[in-house]
C-alpha positions as CSV (number, residue, x, y, z in Angstrom):
1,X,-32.8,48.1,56.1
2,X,-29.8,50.5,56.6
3,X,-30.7,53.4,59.4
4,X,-30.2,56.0,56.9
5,X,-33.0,54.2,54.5
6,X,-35.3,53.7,58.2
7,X,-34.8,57.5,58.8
8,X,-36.0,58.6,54.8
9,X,-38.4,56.1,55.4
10,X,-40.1,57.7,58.4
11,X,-39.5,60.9,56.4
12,X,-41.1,60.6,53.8
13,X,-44.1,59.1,56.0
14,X,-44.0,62.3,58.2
15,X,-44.8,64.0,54.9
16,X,-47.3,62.1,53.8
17,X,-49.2,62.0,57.2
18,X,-48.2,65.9,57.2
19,X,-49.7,66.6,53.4
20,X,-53.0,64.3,53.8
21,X,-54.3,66.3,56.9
22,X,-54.0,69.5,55.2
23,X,-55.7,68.3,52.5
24,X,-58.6,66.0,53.5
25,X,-60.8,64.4,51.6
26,X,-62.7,61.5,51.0
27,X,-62.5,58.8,47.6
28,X,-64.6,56.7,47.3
29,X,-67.0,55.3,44.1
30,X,-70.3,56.8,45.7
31,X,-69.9,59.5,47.8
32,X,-73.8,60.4,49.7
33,X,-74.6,63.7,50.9
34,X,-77.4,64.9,52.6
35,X,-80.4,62.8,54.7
36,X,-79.3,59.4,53.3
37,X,-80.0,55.9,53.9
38,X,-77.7,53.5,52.2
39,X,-78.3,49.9,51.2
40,X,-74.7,48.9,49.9
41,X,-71.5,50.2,49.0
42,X,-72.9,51.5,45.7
43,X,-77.1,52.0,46.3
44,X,-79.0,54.2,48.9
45,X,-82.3,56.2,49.4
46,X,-82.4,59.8,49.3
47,X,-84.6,61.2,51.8
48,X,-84.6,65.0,52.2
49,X,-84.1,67.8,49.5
50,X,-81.0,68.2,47.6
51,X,-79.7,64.5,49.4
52,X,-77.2,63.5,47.0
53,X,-74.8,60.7,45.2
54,X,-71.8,61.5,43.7
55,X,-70.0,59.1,41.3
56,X,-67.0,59.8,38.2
57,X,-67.0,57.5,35.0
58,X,-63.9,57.5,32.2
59,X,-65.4,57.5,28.8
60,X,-68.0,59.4,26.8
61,X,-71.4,57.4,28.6
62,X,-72.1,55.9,31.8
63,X,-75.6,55.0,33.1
64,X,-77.5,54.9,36.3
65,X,-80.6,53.7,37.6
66,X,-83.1,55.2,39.8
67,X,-86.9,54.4,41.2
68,X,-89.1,55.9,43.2
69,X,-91.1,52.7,45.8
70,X,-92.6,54.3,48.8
71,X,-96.0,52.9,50.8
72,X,-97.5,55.1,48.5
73,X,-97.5,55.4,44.5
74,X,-96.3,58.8,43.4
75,X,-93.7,60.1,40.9
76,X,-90.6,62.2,41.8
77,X,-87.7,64.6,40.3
78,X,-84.2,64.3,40.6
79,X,-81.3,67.3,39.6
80,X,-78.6,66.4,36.9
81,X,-75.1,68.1,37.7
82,X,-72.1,66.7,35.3
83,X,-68.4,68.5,36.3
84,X,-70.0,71.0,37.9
85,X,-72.8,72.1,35.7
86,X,-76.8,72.0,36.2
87,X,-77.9,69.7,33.3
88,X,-81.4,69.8,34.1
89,X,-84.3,68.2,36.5
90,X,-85.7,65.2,35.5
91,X,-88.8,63.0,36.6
92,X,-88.6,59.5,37.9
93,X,-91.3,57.6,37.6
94,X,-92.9,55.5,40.0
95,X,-92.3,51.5,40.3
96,X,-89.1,49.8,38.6
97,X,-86.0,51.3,38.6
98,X,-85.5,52.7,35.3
99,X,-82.0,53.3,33.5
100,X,-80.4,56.7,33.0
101,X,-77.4,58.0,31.3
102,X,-75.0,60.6,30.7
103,X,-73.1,61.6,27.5
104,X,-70.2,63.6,27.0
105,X,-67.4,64.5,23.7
106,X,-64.5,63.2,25.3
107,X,-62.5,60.2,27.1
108,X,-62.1,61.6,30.1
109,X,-63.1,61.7,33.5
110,X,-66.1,63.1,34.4
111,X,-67.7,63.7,38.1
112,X,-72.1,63.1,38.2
113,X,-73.7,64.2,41.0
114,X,-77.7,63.0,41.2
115,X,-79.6,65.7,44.0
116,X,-83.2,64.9,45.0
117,X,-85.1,67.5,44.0
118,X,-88.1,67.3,45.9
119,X,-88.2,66.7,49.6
120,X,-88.7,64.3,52.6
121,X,-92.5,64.1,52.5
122,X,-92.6,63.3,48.6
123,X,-90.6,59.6,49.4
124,X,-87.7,58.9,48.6
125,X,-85.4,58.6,45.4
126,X,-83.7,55.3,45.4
127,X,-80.3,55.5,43.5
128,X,-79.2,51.7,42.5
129,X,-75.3,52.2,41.2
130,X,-74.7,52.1,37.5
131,X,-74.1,48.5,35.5
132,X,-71.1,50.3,33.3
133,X,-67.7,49.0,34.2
134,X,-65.7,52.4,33.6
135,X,-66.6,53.9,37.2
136,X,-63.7,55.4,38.4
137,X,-62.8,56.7,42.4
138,X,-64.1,60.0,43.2
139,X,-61.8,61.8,45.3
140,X,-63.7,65.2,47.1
141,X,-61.8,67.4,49.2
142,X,-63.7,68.0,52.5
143,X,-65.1,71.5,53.0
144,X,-66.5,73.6,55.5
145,X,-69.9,72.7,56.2
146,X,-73.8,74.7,56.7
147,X,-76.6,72.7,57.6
148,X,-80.0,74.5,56.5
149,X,-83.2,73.9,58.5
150,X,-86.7,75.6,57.4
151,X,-90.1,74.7,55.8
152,X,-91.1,75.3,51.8
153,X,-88.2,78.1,51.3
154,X,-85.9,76.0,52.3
155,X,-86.6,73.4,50.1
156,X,-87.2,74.7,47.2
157,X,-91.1,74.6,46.4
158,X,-92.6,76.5,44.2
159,X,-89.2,77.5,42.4
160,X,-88.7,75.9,39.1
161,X,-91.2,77.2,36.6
162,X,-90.4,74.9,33.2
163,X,-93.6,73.1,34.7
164,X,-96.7,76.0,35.0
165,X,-98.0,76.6,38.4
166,X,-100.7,74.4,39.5
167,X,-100.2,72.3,36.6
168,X,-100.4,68.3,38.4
169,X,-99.2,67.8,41.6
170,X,-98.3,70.3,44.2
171,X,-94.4,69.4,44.0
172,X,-93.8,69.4,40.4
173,X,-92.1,72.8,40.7
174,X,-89.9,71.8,43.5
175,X,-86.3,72.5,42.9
176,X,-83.7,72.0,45.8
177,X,-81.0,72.5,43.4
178,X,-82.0,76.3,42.7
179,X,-82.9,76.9,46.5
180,X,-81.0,79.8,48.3
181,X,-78.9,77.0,50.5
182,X,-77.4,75.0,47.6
183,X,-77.1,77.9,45.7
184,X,-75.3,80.1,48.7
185,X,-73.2,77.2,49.2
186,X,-71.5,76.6,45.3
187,X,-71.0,80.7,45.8
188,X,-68.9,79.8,49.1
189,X,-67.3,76.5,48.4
190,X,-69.0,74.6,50.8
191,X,-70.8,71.2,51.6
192,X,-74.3,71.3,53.2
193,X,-77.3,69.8,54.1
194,X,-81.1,70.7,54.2
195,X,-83.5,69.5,56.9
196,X,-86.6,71.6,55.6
197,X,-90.6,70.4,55.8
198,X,-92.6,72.4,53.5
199,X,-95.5,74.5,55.7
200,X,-93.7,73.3,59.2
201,X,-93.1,75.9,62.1
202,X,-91.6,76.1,65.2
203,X,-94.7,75.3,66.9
204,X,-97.4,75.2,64.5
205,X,-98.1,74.5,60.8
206,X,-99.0,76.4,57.5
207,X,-102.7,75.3,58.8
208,X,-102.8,73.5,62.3
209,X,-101.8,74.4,65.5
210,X,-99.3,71.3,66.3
211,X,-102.6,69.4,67.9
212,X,-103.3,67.0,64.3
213,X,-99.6,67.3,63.1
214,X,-96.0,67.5,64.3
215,X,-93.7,70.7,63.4
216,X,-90.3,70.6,62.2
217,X,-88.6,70.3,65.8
218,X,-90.7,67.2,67.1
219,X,-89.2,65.4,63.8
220,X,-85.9,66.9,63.4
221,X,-83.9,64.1,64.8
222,X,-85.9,61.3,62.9
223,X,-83.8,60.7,59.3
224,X,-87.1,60.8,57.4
225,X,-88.2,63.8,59.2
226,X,-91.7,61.7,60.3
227,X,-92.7,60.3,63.6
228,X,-91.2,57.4,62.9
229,X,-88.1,57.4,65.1
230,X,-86.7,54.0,64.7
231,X,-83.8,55.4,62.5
232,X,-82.6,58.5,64.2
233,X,-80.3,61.1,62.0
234,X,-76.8,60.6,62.4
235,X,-74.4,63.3,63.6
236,X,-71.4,62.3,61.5
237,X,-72.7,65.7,59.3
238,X,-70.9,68.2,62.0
239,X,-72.0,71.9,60.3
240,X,-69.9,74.8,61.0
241,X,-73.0,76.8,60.4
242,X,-76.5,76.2,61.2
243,X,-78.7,78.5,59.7
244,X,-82.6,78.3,60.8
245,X,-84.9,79.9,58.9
246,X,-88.8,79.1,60.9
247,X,-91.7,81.1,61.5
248,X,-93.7,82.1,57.7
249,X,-95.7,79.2,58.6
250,X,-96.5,79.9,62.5
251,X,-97.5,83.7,61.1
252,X,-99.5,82.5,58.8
253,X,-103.2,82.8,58.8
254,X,-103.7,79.5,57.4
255,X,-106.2,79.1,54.9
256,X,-109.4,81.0,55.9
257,X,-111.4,78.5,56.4
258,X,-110.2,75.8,59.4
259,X,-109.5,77.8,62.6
260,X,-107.0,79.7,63.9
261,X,-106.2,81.2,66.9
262,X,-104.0,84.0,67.4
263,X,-99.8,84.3,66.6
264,X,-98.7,83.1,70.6
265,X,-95.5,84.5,70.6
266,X,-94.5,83.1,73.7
267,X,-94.7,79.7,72.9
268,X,-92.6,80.1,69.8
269,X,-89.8,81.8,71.5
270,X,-89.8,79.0,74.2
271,X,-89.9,76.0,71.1
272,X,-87.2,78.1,69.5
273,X,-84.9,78.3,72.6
274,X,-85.4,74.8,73.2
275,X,-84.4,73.8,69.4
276,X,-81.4,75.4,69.9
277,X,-80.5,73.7,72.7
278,X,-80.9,70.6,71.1
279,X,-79.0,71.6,68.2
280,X,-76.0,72.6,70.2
281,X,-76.5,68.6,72.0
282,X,-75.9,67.3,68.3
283,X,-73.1,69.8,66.9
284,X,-71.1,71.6,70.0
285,X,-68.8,73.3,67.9
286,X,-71.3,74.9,66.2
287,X,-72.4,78.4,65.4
288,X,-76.3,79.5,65.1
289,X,-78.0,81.9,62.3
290,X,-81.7,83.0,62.5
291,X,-83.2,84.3,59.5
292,X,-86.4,86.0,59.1
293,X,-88.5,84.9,55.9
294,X,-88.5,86.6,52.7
295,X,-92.3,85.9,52.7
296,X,-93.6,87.9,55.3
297,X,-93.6,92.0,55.5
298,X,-95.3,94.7,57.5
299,X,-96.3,94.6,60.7
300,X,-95.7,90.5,61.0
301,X,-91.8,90.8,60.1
302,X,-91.6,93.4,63.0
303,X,-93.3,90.7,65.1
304,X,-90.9,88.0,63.6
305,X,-87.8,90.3,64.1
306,X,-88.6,91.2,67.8
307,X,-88.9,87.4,68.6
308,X,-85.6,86.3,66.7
309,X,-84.2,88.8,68.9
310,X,-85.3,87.6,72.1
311,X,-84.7,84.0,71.8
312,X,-81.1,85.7,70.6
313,X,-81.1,86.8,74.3
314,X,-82.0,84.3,75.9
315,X,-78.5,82.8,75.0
316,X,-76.9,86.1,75.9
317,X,-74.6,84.4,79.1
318,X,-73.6,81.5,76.8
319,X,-69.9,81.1,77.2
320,X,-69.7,78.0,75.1
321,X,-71.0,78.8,71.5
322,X,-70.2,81.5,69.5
323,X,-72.5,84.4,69.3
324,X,-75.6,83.5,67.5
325,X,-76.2,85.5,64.2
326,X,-79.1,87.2,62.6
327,X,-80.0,88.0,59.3
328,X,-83.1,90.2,58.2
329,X,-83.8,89.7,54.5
330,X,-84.8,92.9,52.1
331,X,-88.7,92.7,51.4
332,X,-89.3,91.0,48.5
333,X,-92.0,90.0,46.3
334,X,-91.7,86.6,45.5
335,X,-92.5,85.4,41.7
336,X,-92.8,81.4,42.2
337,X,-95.4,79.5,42.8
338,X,-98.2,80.1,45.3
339,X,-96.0,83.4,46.8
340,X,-93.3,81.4,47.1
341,X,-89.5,82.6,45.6
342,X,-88.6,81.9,42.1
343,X,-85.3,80.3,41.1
344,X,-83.9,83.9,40.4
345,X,-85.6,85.2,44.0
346,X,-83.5,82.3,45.4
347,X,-80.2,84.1,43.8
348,X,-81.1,87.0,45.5
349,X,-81.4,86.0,49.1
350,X,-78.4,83.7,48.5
351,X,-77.1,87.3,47.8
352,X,-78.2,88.9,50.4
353,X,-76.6,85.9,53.0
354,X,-73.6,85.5,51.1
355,X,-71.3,88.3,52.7
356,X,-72.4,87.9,55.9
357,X,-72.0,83.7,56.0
358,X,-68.6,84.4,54.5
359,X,-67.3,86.6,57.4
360,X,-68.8,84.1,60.2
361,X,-67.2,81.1,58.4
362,X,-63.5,82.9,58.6
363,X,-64.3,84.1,62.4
């Protein structure tokens, strides 16, 4: 090799090397998001709301296959997205794996995405690769990245309607999809994850008081989000944002009937400053929201509010981490089920974060 061919050689190599870390991304055949465990190249569970697989086919079909096997029997729902449009949620039924496909007018490539519609504590979705030979490499460019942490909000309960209210089992009108943090995150163009337990707190539950059950920060670093803590959750997710949205559920008055003692808002401000802390252990570089809850008003959002704000000042001589955020929702009432927000609700508080996520993101 002549020096003048070494030289355009290292040239166009710069260029290359130059051009790929400006544009980053990652191809691959199956590309998991979310709280994932995967078995092989092509096969994993999904574990915790809106966990997803992502995989392209050439062609007008392709199939998949995807069960539902937990310690327990029970039936799950999945979300349908093909090129970037919602095609539906769909029920998996429980024991075998069964086969599922996708259709389309033309030859050419498409891009799937399966979400798990439902979340941690309804098991897991398991997603065994496709037995079509026209899967093609997916190539995703990387994003900026939100991480969402919160109870039934979060995940999306209640939401989806195309199933009446109280119709079967308590998650049938679960929709992750349709929740404010996937929704918030298509408007802004970026990847995220959810780590949200329906009727969790920051100290105490929907209807304990953290002495039968744990609360979202005692499971938090478990992948499955239960005690179990043999397989811990990964950092390799590094959020840019991390919103936390905790504290319907510790205001709550539970159900009326088992007891419950009074709102103690010191020991929720101390679990909350301690979360924190522990999230800035995982993800250094990161920044902090606090939300309040579009389900509560009144007198208990004032209470919510003025605790937000001191655990916000408790961090007030952190030189590290960027200032942490706080966003008060308008008062809304919510049209889902069990006073929980609709898929259109959802729309609106993804509204109502949008301009303000936008502007910490480009800080």
């Amino acid at each position: 090799m002549t020096p003048k061919s070494i030289l355009v050689f290292f040239l166009l190599f710069f260029v290359q090397f130059i051009f790929a870390n400006e544009n980053p991304s990652e191809t691959n055949n199956f590309i998991f998001k979310g709280r994932i465990e995967k078995t092989s190249e092509k096969s994993g569970f999904l574990i915790s709301s809106a966990a997803s697989v992502t995989f392209s086919y050439k062609g007008t079909s392709t199939d998949y296959y995807l069960s539902t096997n937990d310690s327990f029997e029970h039936d799950n729902y999945f979300v349908l997205e093909v090129d970037g449009q919602y095609k539906g949620r769909f029920i998996v039924k429980s024991g075998n794996a069964q086969k599922f496909s996708v259709e389309s007018n033309d030859n050419k490539i498409h891009v799937v995405t399966i979400y798990k519609a439902t979340e941690a504590a309804n098991g897991t979705v398991f997603f065994d690769g496709t037995k079509t030979k026209n899967i093609v490499s997916t190539s995703i460019q990387t994003k900026r990245k939100i991480e969402f942490i919160g109870d039934s909000i979060t995940c999306g309960m209640g939401n989806d309607l195309s199933i009446p209210c109280h119709t079967n089992h308590w998650f049938d009108q679960h929709n992750a999809y349709l929740a404010y943090g996937p929704v918030l995150s298509r408007k802004l163009n970026v990847d995220f994850l959810l780590s949200s337990i329906s009727g969790n707190g920051m100290y105490r539950n929907w209807n304990s008081e953290n002495n039968e059950e744990t609360v979202l920060p005692d499971v938090y670093d478990n992948l499955y989000q239960k005690k179990d803590s043999s397989k811990p959750f990964p950092t390799d997710f590094q959020p840019d944002l991390v919103s936390i949205c905790l504290g319907t559920n510790d205001l709550s008055d539970g159900d009326g009937t088992k007891q419950r003692l009074p709102f103690n808002k010191e020991k929720y401000i101390s679990n909350y400053i301690n979360f924190i802390k522990n999230i800035y252990k995982r993800y250094p570089n990161t920044r902090v929201v606090l939300l309040n809850s579009p389900m509560v008003s009144g007198e208990k959002n004032i209470l919510l509010v003025s605790c937000l704000k001191e655990v916000i000042a408790a961090f007030k001589d952190d030189k590290i981490h960027k200032p942490i955020g706080l966003l008060e929702f308008n008062e809304m009432k919510p049209k889902g089920c069990d006073y929980h927000p609709d898929a259109e609700d959802h729309k609106v508080i993804a509204a109502q974060m949008e301009d303000y996520f936008k502007k910490l993101l480009n800080e």
